[in-house]
ROFIKOL-142406 format. One record per residue (C-alpha): residue in three letters; x, y, z. Coordinates in nm, 4 decimals. Layout:
// residues N
> ALA	X	Y	Z
...
This chain:
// residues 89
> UNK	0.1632	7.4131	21.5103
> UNK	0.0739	7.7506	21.5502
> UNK	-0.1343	8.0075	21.3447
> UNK	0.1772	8.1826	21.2521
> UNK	0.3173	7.8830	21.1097
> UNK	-0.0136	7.7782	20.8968
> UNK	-0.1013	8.1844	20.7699
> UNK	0.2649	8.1603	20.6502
> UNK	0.2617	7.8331	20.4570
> UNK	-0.1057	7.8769	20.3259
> UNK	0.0074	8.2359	20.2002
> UNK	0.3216	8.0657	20.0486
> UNK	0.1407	7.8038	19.8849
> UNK	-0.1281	8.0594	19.7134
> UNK	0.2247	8.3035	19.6576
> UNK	0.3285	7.9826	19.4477
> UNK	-0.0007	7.8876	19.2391
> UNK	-0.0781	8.2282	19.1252
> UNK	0.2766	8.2512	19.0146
> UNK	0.3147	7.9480	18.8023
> UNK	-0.0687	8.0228	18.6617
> UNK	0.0242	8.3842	18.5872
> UNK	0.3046	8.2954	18.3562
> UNK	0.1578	7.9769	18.2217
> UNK	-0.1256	8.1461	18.0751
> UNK	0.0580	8.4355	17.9472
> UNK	0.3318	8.2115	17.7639
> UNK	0.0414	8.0596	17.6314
> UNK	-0.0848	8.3642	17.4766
> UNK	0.2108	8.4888	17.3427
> UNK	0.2954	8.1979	17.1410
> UNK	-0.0396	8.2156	17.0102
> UNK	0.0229	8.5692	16.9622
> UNK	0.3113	8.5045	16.7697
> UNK	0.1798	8.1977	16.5857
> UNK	-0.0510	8.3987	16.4184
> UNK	0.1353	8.6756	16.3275
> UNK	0.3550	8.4510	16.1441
> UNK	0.0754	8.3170	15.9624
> UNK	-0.0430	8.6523	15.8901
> UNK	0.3031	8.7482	15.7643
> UNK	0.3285	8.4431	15.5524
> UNK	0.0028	8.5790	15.3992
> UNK	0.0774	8.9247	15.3402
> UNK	0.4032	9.0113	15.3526
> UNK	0.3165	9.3253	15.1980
> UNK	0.1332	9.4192	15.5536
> UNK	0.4308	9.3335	15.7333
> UNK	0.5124	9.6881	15.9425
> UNK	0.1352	9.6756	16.0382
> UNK	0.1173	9.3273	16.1406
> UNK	0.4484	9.3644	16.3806
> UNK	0.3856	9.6819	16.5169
> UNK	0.0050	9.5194	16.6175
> UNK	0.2056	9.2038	16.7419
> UNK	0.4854	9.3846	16.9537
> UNK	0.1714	9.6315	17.0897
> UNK	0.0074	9.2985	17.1694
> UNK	0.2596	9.1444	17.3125
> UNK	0.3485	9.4166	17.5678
> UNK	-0.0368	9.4260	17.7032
> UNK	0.0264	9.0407	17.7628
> UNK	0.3694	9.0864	17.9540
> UNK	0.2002	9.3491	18.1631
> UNK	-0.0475	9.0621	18.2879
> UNK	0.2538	8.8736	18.4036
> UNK	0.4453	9.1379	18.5544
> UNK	0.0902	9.2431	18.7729
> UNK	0.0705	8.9047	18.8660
> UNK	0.4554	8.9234	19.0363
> UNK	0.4101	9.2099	19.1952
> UNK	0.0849	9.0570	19.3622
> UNK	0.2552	8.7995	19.4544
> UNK	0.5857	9.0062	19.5705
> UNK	0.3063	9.1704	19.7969
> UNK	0.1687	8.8382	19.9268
> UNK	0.4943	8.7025	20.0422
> UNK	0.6859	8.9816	20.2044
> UNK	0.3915	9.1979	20.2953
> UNK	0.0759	9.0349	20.3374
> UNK	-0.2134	9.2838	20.4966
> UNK	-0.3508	8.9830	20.6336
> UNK	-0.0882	8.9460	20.8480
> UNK	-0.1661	9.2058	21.1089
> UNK	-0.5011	9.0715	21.2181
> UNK	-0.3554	8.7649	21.2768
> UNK	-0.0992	8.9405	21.5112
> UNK	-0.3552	9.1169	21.6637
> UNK	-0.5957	8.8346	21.7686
């Protein structure tokens, strides 16, 4: 098998962990997130514009962390800058 062929799969297989552990750990956080808003809500409901506008601001930084992740791995697969010194050698 060639180099090609290994670079490719290797990149693929990276392309595929950092992917499933960039949204597992986000997920994660966001039903935390959410959890304890809830709980916080149940509290005070008095607080309540405070606590969602904290929770949706929240919740948007942890999204972005997911949507990074893609576009690293969007960059990985289809154009890897590893990829030309393996062409060149």
């Amino acid at each position: 098998m060639s180099d090609m062929f290994w670079f490719t799969a290797l990149s693929t297989v990276a392309a595929m962990i950092g992917i499933a552990i960039g949204v597992l750990l986000p997920a994660y956080a966001m039903g935390r997130a959410i959890s304890s808003a809830l709980e916080a809500l149940a509290r005070q409901p008095e607080a309540e514009k405070s606590i969602l506008r904290t929770l949706f601001i929240g919740l948007a930084m942890i999204e972005s962390l997911a949507i990074y992740v893609l576009v690293i791995t969007l960059i990985v697969l289809f154009r890897n800058p590893l990829l030309e010194y393996l062409l060149k050698s």
